[in-house]
N, C-alpha and C positions, 0 to 999 in steps of 0.2 A: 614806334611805341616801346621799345624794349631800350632803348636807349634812354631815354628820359624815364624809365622805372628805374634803370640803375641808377642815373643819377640822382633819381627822387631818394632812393632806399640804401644806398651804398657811395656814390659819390661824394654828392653835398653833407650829410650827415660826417664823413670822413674829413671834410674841413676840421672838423672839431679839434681830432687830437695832430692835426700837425706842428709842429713847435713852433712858438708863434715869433721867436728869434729868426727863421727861413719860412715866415710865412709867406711873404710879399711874394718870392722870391718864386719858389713853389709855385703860386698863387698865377703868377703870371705864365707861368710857362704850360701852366693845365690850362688858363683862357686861351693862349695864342694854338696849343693842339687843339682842343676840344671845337674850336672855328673852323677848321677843316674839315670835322665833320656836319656839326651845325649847320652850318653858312648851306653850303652846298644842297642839304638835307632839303632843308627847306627851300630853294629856290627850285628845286627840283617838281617838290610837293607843289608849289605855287604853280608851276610849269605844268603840273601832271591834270590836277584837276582842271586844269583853266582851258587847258585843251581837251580833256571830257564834257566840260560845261560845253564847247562850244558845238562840239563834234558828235557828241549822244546824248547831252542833257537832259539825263536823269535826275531830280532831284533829289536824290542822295550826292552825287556830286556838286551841286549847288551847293546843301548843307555843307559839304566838307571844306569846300571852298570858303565859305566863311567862317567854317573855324581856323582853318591855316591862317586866313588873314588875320583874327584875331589874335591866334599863336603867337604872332610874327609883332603883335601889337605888345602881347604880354612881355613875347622877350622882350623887346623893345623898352618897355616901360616901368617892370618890375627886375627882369633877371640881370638887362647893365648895370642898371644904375646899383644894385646891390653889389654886384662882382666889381665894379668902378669905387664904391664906398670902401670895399676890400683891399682891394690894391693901393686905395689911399691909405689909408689909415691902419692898415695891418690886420692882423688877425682880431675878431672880435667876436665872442662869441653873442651877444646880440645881433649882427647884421651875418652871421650866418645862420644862426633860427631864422629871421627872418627870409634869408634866400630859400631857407628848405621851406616856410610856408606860404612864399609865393608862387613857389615853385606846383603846388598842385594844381592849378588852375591851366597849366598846362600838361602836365602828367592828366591830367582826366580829361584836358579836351581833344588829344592824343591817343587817347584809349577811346574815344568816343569816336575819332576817326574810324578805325578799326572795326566797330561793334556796326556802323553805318555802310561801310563796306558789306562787310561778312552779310547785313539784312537787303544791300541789295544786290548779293549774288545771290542768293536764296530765293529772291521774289523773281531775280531772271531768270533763275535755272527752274522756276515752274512752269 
């Protein structure tokens, strides 16, 4: 969750002012680190709940489960293809507004992880 607030609030918003002559450039070398942690982040997450699901399934982990999945959908479907139109076509400051407001749809289903969590350590720790 804290990952994806910086990038909601401080990352992506910092596209803005990089100079758009070393954009691409830039541009590709924060995609190819930033997958190191991503990539991994998430198949981890996929991994964690999927063996709660099976193993104590609670549903709070159910629910979580299918927001990873759909996380995994948003990147998939909203966060490439913006970072892809990027790296094509350089710096634009339309298809980076837009990456910063596709981007909350998983900044808050990300924090909805967390909030889902925290309520069912609370209901087991009664």
């Amino acid at each position: 969750m804290v990952l994806i607030w910086l990038v909601q609030l401080i990352i992506y918003p910092s596209f803005r002012y990089v100079e758009p002559a070393s954009f691409v450039t830039w541009h590709s070398r924060y995609t190819n680190l930033i997958s190191f942690f991503v990539g991994p982040l998430l198949l981890v997450q996929l991994g964690v709940y999927g063996w709660l699901c099976v193993n104590v399934g609670l549903a709070a982990h159910w629910v979580n489960l299918c927001i990873v999945v759909l996380l995994c959908a948003s990147t998939a479907f909203l966060s490439v293809p913006n970072h892809s139109a990027l790296h094509k076509k350089g710096y634009s400051k339309d298809i980076i507004d837009r990456l910063v407001f596709t981007n909350w749809p998983r900044t808050i289903g990300w924090t909805a992880i967390v909030v889902v969590d925290c309520y069912a350590w609370v209901v087991q720790s009664s």
